[in-house]
C-alpha atoms as one frame of an Amber mdcrd trajectory, in Angstrom:
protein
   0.000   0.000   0.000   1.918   2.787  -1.167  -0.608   6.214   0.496   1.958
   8.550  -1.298   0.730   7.173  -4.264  -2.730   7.107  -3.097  -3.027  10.859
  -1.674  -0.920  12.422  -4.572  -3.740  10.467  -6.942  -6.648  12.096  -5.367
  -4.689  15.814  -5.105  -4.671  15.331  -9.144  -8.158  13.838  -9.128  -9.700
  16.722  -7.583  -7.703  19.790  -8.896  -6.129  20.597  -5.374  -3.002  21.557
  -7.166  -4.875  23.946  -9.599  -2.452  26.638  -7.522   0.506  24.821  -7.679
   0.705  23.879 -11.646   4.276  22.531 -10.525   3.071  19.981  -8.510   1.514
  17.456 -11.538   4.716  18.369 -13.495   7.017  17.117 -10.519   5.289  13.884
 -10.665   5.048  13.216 -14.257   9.153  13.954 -14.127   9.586  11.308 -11.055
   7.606   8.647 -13.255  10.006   9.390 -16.261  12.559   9.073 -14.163  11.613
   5.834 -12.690  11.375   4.447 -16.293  14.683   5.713 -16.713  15.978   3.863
 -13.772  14.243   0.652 -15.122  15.778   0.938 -18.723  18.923   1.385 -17.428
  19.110  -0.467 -14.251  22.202  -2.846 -15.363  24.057   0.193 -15.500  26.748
   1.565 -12.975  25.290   5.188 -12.402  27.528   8.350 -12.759  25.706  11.971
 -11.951  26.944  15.189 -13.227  25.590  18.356 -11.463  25.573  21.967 -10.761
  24.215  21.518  -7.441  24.550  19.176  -4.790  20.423  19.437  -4.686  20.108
  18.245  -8.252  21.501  14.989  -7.344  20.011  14.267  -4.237  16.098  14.868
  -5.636  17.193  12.980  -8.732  18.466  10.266  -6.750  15.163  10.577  -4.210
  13.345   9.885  -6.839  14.982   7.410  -8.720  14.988   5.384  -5.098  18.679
   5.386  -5.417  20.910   5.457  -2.232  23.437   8.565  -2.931  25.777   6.796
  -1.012  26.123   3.945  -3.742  26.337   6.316  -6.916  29.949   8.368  -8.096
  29.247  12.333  -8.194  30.589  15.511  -9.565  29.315  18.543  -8.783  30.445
  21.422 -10.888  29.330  24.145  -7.370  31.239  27.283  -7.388  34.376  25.645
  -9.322  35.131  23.566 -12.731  34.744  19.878 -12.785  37.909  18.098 -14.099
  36.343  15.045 -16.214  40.242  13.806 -16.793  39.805  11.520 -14.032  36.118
  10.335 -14.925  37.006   9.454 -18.643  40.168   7.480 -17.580  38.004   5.585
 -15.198  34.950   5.224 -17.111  34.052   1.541 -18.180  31.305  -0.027 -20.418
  29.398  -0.917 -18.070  29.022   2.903 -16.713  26.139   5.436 -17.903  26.774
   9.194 -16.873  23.479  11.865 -16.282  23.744  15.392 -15.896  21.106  15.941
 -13.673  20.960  19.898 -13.670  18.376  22.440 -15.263  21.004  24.940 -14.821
  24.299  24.690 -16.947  23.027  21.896 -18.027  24.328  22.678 -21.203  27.718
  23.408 -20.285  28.315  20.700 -18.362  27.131  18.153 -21.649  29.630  20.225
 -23.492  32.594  19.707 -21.247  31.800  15.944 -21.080  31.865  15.848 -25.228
  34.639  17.676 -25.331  36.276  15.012 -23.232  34.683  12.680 -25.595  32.443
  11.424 -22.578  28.964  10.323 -23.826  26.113  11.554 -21.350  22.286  11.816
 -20.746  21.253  15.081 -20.012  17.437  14.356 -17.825  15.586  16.829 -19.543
  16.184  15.891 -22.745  15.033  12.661 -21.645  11.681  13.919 -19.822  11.476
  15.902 -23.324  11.472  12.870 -25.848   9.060  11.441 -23.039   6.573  14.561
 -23.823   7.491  16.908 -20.748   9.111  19.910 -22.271  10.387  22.151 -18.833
  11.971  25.497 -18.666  12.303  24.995 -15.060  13.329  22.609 -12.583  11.944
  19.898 -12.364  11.125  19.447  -8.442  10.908  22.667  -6.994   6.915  22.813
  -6.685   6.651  26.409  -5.501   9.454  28.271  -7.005   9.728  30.557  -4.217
  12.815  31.609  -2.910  14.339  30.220   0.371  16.744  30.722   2.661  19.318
  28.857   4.537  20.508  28.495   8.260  24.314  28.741   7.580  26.070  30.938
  10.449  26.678  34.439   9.946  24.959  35.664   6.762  21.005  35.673   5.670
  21.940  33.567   2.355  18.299  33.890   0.226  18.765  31.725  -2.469  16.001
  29.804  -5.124  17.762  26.259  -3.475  14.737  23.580  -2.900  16.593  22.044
  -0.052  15.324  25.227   1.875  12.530  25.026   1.508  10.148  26.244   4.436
   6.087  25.136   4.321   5.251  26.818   6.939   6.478  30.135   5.890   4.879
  29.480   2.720   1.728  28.663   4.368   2.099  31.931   6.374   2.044  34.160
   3.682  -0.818  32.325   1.692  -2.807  33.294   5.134  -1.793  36.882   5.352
  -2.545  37.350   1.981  -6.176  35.641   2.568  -6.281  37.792   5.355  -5.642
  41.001   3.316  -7.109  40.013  -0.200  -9.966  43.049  -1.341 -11.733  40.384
  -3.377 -13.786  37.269  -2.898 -11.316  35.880  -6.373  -7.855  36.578  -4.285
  -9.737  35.251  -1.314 -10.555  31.835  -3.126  -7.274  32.149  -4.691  -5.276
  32.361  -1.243  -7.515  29.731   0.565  -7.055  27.318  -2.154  -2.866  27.797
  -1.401  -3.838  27.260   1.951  -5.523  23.997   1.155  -2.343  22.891  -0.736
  -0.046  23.804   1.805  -1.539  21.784   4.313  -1.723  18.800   1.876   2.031
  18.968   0.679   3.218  19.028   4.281   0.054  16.564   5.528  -1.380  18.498
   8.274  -4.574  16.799   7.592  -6.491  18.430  10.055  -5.908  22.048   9.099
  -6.418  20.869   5.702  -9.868  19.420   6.241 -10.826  22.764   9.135  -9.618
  24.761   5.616 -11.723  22.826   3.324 -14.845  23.225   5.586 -13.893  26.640
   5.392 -13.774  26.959   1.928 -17.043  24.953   1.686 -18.741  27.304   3.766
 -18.123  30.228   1.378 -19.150  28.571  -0.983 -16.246  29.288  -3.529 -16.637
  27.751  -6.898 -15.394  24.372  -6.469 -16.165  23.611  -3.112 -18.080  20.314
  -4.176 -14.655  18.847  -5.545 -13.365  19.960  -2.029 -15.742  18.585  -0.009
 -15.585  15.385  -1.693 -11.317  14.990  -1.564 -11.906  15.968   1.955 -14.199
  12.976   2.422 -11.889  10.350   0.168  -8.688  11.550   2.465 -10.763  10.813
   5.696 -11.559   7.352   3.958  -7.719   6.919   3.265  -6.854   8.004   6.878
  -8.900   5.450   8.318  -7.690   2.594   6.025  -3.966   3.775   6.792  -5.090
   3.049  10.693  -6.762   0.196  10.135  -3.879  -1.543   7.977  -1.356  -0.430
  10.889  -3.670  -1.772  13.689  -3.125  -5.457  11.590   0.807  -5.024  12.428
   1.410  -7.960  14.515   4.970  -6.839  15.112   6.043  -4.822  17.772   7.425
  -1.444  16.213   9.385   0.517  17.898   8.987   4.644  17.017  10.822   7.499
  18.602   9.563  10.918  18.184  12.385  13.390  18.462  11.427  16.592  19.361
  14.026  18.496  19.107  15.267  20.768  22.187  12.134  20.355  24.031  13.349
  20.626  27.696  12.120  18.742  30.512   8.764  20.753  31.535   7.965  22.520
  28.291   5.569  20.458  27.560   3.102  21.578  30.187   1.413  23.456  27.304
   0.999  20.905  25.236  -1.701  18.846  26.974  -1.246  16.238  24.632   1.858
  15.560  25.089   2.005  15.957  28.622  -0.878  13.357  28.998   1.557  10.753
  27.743   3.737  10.636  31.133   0.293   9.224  33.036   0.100   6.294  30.165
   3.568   4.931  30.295   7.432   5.203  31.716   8.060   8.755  32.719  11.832
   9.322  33.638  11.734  12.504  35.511  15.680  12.721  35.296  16.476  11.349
  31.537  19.675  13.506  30.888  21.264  13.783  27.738  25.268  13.559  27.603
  26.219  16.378  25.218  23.422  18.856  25.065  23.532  18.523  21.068  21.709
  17.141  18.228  24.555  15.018  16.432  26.405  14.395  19.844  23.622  12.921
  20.761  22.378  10.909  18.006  25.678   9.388  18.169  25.604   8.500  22.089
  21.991   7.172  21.361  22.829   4.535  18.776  26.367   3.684  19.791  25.825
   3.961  23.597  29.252   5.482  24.080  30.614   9.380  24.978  31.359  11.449
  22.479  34.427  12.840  24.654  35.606   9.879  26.806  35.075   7.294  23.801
  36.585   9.737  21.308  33.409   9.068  18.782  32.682  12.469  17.687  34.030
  11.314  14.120  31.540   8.750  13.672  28.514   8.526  10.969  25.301   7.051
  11.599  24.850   3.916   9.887  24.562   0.040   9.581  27.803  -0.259  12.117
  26.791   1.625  15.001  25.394  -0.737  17.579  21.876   0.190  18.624  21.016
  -0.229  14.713  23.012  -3.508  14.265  21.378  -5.074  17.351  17.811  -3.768
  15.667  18.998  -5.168  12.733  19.941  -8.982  13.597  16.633  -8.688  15.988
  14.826  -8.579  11.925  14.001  -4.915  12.225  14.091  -2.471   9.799  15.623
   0.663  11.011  14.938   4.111   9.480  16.287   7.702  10.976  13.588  10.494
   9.690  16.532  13.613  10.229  18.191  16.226   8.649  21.323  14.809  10.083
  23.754  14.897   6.885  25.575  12.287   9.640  23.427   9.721   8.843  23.799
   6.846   6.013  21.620   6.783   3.119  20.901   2.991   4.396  19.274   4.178
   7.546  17.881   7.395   6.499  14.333   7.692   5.618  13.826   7.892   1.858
  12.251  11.146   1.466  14.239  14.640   1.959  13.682  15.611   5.507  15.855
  19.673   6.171  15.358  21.743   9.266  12.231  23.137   8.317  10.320  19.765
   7.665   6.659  19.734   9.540   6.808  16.594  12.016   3.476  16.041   9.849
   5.110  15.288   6.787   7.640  13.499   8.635   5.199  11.075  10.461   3.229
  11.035   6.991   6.411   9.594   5.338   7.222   7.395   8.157   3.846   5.461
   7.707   4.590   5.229   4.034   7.422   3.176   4.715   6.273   1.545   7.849
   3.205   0.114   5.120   5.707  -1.284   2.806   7.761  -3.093   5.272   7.001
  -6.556   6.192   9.430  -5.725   9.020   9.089  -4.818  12.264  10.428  -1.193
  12.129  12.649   0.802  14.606  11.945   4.291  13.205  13.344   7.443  14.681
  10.895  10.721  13.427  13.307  14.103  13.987  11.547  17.359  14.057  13.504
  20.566  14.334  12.633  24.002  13.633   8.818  23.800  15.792  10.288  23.274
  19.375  13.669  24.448  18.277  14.936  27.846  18.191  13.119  29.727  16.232
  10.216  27.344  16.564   8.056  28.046  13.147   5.471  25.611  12.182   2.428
  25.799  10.217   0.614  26.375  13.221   1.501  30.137  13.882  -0.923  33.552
  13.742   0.161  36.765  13.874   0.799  39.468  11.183   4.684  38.433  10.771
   6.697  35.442  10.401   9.636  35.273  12.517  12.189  33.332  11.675  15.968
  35.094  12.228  18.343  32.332  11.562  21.460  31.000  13.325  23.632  34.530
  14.547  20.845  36.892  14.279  18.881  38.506  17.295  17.186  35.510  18.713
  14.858  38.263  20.888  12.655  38.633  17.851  10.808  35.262  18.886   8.496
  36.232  20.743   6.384  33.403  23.339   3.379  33.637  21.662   5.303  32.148
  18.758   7.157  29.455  20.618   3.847  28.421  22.146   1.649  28.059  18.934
   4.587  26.039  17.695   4.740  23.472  20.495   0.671  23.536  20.362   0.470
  23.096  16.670   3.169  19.898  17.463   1.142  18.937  20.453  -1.845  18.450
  17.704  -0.136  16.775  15.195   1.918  13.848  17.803  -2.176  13.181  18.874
  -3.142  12.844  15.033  -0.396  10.802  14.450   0.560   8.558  16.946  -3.167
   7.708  17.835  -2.825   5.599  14.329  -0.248   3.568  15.616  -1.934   0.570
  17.393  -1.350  -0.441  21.434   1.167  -2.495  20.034   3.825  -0.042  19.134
   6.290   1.325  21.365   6.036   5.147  21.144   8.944   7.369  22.876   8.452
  11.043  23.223  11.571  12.347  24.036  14.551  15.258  23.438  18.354  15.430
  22.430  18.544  18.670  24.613  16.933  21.725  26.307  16.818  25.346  25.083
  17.394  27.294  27.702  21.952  27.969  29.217  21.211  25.865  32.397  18.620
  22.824  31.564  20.498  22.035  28.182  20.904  18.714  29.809  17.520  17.892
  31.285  14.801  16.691  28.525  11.327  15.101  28.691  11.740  11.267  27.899
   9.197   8.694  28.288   7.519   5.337  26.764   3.905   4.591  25.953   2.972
   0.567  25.104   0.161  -1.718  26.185   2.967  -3.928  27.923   4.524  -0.987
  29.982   2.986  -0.433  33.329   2.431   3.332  33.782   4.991   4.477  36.647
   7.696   7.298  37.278  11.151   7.023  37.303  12.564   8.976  39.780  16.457
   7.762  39.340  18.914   9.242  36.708  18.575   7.709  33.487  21.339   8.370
  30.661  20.834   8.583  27.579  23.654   6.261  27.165  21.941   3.484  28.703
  19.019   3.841  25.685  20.268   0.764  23.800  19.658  -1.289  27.292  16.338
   0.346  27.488  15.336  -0.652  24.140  16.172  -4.185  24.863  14.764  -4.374
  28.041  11.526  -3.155  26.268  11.429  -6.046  23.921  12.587  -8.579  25.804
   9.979  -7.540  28.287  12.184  -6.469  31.085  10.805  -4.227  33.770  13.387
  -4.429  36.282  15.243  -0.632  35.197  17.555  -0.661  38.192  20.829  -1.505
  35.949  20.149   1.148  33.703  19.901   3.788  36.744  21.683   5.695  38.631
  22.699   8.083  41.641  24.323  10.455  38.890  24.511  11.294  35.373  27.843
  12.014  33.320  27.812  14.655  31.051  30.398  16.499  28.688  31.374  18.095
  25.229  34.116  18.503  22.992  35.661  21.779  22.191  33.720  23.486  19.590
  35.262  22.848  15.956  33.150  24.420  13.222  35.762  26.757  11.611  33.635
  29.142  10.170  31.566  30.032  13.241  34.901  29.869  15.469  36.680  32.185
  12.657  33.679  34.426  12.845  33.245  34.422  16.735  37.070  35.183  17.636
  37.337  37.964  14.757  34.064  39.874  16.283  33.209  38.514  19.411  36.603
  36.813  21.032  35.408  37.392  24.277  32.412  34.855  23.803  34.675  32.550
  23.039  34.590  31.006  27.356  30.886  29.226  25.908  32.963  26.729  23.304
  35.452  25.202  25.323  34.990  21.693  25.926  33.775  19.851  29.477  33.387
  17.186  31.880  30.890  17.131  34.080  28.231  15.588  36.961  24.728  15.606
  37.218  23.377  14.637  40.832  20.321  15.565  42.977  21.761  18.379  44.393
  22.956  20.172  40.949  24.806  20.444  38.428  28.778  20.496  38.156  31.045
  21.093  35.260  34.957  21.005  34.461  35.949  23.727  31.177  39.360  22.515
  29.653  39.597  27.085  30.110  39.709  26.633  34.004  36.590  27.515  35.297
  34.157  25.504  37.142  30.336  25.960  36.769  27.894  24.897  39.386  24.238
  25.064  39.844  21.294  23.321  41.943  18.020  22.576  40.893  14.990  24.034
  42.345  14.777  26.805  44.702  15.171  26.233  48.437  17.794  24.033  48.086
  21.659  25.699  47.773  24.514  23.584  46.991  27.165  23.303  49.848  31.416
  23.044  49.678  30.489  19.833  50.742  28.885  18.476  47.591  31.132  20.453
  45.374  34.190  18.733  46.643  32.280  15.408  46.189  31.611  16.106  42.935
  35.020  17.016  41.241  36.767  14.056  43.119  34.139  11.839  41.000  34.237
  13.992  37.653  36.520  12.907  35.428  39.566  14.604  33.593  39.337  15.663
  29.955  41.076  13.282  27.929  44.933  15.413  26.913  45.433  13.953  23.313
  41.830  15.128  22.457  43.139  18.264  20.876  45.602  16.545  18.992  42.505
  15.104  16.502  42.595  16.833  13.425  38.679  17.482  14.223  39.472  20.073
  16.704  42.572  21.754  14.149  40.031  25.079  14.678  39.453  24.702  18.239
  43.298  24.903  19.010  42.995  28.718  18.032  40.557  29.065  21.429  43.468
  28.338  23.103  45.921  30.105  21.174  44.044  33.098  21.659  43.239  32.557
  25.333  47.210  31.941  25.899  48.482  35.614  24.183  45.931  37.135  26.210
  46.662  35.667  29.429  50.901  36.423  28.756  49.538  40.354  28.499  46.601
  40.461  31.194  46.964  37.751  33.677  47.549  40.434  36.191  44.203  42.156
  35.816  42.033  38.821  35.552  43.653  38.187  38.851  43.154  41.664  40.260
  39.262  41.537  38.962  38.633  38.187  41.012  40.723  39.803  44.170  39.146
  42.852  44.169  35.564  41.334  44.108  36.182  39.224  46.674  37.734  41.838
  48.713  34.843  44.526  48.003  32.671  41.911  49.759  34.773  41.392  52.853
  34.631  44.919  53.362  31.042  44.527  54.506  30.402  44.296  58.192  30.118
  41.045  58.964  26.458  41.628  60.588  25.175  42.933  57.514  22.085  41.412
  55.866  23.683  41.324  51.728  21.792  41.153  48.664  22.622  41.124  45.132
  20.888  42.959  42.695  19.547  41.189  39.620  18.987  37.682  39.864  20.458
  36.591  36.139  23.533  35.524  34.629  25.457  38.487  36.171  24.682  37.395
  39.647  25.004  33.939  38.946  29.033  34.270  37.739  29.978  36.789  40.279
  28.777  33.967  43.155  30.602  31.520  41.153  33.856  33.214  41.930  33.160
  34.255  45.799  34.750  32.477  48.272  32.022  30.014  50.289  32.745  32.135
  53.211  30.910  34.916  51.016  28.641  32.767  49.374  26.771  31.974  52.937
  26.713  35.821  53.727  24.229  36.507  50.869  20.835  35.990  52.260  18.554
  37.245  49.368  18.753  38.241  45.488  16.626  41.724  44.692  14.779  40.895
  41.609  10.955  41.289  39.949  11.314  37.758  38.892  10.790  35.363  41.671
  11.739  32.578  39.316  15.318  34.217  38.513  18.394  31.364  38.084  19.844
  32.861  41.236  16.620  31.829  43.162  15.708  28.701  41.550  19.518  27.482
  41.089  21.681  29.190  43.619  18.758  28.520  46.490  19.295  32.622  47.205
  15.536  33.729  47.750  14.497  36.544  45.657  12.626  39.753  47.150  11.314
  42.546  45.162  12.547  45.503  45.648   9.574  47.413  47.313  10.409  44.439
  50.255  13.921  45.676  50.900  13.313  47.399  53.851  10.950  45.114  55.192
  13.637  41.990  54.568  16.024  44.452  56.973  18.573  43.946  53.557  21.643
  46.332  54.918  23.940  46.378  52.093  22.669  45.546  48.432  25.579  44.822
  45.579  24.988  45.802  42.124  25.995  42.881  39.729  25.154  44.009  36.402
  27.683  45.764  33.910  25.223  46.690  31.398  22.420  48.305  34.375  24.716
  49.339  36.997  23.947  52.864  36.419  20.162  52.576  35.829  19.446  50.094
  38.871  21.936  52.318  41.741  19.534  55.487  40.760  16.735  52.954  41.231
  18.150  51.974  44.979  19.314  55.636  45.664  15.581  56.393  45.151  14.272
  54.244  47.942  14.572  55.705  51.381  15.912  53.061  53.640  19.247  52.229
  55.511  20.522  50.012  53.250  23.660  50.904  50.905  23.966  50.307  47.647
  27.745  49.592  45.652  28.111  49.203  42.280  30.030  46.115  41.878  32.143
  47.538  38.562  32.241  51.390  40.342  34.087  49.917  43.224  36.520  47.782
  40.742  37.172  51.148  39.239  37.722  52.823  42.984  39.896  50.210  43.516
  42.340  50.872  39.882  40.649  48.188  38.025  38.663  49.620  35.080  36.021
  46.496  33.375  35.351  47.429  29.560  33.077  44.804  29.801  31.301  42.499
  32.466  34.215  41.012  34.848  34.195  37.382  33.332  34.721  38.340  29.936
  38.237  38.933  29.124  38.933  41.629  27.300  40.783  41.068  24.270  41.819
  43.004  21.463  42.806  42.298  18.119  46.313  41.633  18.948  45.450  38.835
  20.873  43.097  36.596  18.376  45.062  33.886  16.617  43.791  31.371  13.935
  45.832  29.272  11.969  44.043  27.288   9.448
């Protein structure tokens, strides 16, 4: 039962593509090019491109692996065929597969007396004549996520629905006739149907019914034949005898943000919650990798390693007769185990549990399927379920502020709704795992939601660490029908990262921002009950509880580094991290020229501190990151002298992970606070006018004011260093 097939059919059937003209043009091209793939199936594929994104749709739809065919792409350079025609043999057949320079790169390959097939001449002599390319339904253009620049560009592989769909709603919105009206709704409709949000497709189409708009017979009646599909998709998966295995990966959804997604959060009553599932490297790849290999990315060195048939969750899947497919934009991941359909940030978890049931169908398998959404409870969380009059979507190194909550919660809502269309197909039989790789906020990166829903599993919570580098164990335990957990639990959690080794981003970072550069050194760290505890191969230490109510001690802190372990030394030496050496190159000039201040700074602090009577009732003003390094440096002596944080939010990080209660600041005087310290660089000024304004008997200091009283004079908050130009080094 192929329901691609089947749902595509009645799109056509119906005219639901009569706004997307594209869309019946796409698949008469794939059918050509499966007949092409048939008449020249005992051939040994070569593919000649412009783009990287010719080959891989071309290949998608010839239900090739890319993996298993020879490339060139031409990109931003030449293509030297010299090596191609020496190699070529008789039993080889080369395509260009570009719309674009297609003819110069079947020129270059006569020239070299190479004999090719350029694909459009092909779909031509197979009557489809195209002056475009041949996939991109919407010809819109997209944009990218790379680091550093807003690159628009008319690349498919960018493509984002639910912007798409956005627009096509504002402009129903705004449209001064009942024609652009029909005209927008009827994009609508489409939109939902490419991406198969099913539901907001059929609320459109009732919609569209209601007004009565020309066609709205043909709608009503697709509506009614994909509601007849629907069901016989759920009633052919409730005949699965097999027990299928299927993760949904929502993607930095940390523990607790589901609360508003009642759906979701239902799930925890129904199954295996772990209340302390910790990830080991708070990042998408790191933790693919420590999912499916059940090793550390740091301590087993396997931050090199690609997703595929030899990593051992999948191999153990695999000789259990699974069939194991990883829905993800991961570009990590082997064309063996990833899902057959293109899958980029921007995919709709719709589309991508659509797709999944395609396959899952086909397969006379049991499956172990992993479905990997990003960009809806990811940073900057778009989705096809947002209002609003703009779309927000600033990508990676713009001004994340712009993302507003509204936008973040209509994302995890509209994901909420889609999970309960979706997984309430899947019979009682299926083991369905709602879980995270990370969190999205600086200090629960490592906490997510994880938990398992099957008629087998007793509903109970886990109160005990669980790692996700015991998941392997829990799989098994799950089909073997193991419910004693106890071996894959534990008192504490591990948890660490590399140094960061992008070169771009890190070339980028030290040239502009150098002194961010104290967020991408790498770690080792330990998770207990009490808090949090990390090692940075820079020096510092980082520690945090957490809930409020409950401060760490110098007791638990020295338990904690004599059981974390040491960064591995020959690390570095990996050509991975050839980039990452220049955070240390650049740390090292700076420290030969300002050691003495860094050290001053830390002194001073402490000793503007110990100036304070020792009766005095202390507070710190602003309960946020500021506060929360300055008490990372104090002495514990100083640490136990602070009795409250001053701040609106009663939820700060200083109160809910320091265990320093927070007071407003109209209860100063009432707390009997005597001397308040000003920890903020950027509001020192605006929040000592704000104290000097209150009568009381308290005194206020400026934390950077009395560094400069003292001789030292911070350009910037106290632990950033403050480089210059002179100190930045990178050697490629």
């Amino acid at each position: 039962m192929d329901i691609n097939e089947q749902f595509e059919a009645l799109v056509l059937k119906y005219g639901i593509d009569r706004v997307y003209p594209r869309f019946k043009t796409r698949i008469q091209a794939r059918n050509i090019i499966q007949s092409l793939m048939r008449e020249y199936c005992h051939k040994r594929w070569i593919l000649v491109s412009d783009t990287e994104t010719d080959i891989f749709y071309f290949c998608t739809d010839a239900g090739v692996d890319q993996d298993s065919v020879k490339c060139y792409v031409r990109g931003n350079g030449q293509i030297d065929f010299s090596e191609l025609k020496n190699s070529l043999q008789e039993e080889d057949a080369v395509f260009v597969v570009s719309f674009y320079n297609r003819g110069l790169l079947m020129n270059q390959l006569y020239n070299c007396g190479i004999i090719a097939i350029n694909i459009y001449d092909y779909f031509m002599s197979h009557g489809l004549l195209l002056n475009e390319i041949y996939y991109d339904i919407f010809n819109e253009k997209y944009k990218d996520v790379k680091f550093g620049r807003r690159n628009d560009n008319f690349d498919f592989r960018d493509l984002d629905i639910g912007s798409i769909f956005f627009y096509d709603r504002r402009g129903y919105e705004c449209a001064q006739t009942r024609k652009c009206q029909e005209f927008y709704l009827a994009r609508m409709i489409f939109d939902c149907a490419y991406a198969k949000d099913i539901e907001q497709m059929n609320r459109l189409i009732q919609q569209y019914v209601r007004e009565q708009f020309q066609d709205y017979e043909q709608y009503s009646t697709f509506s009614e034949e994909v509601s007849i599909l629907v069901r016989t998709i759920s009633e052919n998966v409730a005949k699965r005898q097999q027990k299928d295995v299927v993760m949904f990966w929502l993607d930095a959804l940390e523990y607790g943000d589901d609360q508003t997604m009642p759906w979701l959060s239902a799930q925890s009553k129904r199954g295996l919650e772990f209340e302390r599932a910790y990830t080991v490297t708070p990042y998408t790849r790191a933790t693919a990798r420590t999912l499916l290999n059940g090793k550390f990315d740091v301590d087993d060195k396997v931050f090199n390693l690609k997703i595929d048939d030899s990593c051992s969750l999948i191999s153990n899947m695999q000789q259990r007769g699974y069939q194991v497919k990883f829905y993800t934009m991961l570009s990590s991941v082997a064309g063996t185990v990833k899902g057959g359909l293109f899958q980029n940030y921007y995919t709709p978890l719709s589309e991508i549990c659509w797709n999944f049931l395609c396959d899952l169908l086909k397969s006379d398998k049991p499956v172990f399927a992993i479905l990997h959404e990003v960009f809806q409870t990811h940073f900057p969380c778009v989705s096809m379920g947002l209002t609003g009059t703009e779309y927000k979507c600033p990508i990676e190194g713009e001004d994340e502020t712009v993302v507003g909550k509204d936008q973040i919660e209509e994302s995890k809502q509209w994901v909420d709704h889609v999970l309960r269309f979706y997984a309430s197909m899947l019979n009682d039989c299926v083991y369905k795992i709602y879980m995270s790789d990370h969190g999205n906020t600086y200090l629960g990166k490592f906490h997510t939601i994880f938990r398992v829903v099957q008629k087998d599993v007793l509903p109970q919570k886990i109160n005990r660490f669980f790692s996700y580098i015991s998941f392997g164990k829990l799989i098994e335990k799950l089909l073997d029908g193991d419910s004693d957990y106890e071996d894959i639990l534990s008192d504490y959690v591990k948890v660490q990262d590399t140094e960061y080794y992008y070169g771009k981003f890190l070339k980028y970072m030290l040239k502009h921002h150098p002194e961010y550069s104290l967020y991408h050194f790498g770690y080792e760290g330990i998770v207990t009950k009490e808090g949090y505890y990390l090692r940075y191969n820079d020096g510092r230490e980082e520690y945090y509880g957490h809930k409020r109510g409950e401060p760490l001690t110098e007791d638990w802190l020295d338990k904690v580094r004599s059981i974390c372990p040491r960064y591995p030394n020959d690390i570095m030496q990996d050509k991975k991290f050839k980039y990452s050496r220049n955070l240390f190159s650049t740390m090292e000039r700076y420290l030969a020229r300002n050691q003495k201040f860094e050290d001053e700074k830390i002194q001073n602090i402490s000793a503007i501190f110990n100036e304070i009577p020792e009766n005095a009732v202390i507070a710190l003003r602003g309960g946020g990151i500021h506060t929360y390094r300055l008490w990372l440096i104090l002495p514990w002596d100083v640490k136990r002298r602070i009795a409250f944080v001053v701040d609106r939010d009663p939820d700060c990080i200083v109160s809910t992970r320091l265990g320093v209660p927070a007071v407003p600041i109209a209860e100063i005087n009432a707390q009997g606070i005597s001397h308040i310290v000003v920890s903020s660089f950027e509001y020192e000024k605006e929040w000592l006018e704000e104290l000097h304004g209150i009568e009381g008997k308290f005194k206020a200091i400026g934390l950077y004011q009395a560094l400069a009283e003292r001789g030292v004079d911070c350009k910037r908050a106290f632990y950033y260093k403050e480089y210059s130009k002179e100190d930045c080094v990178w050697n490629e």
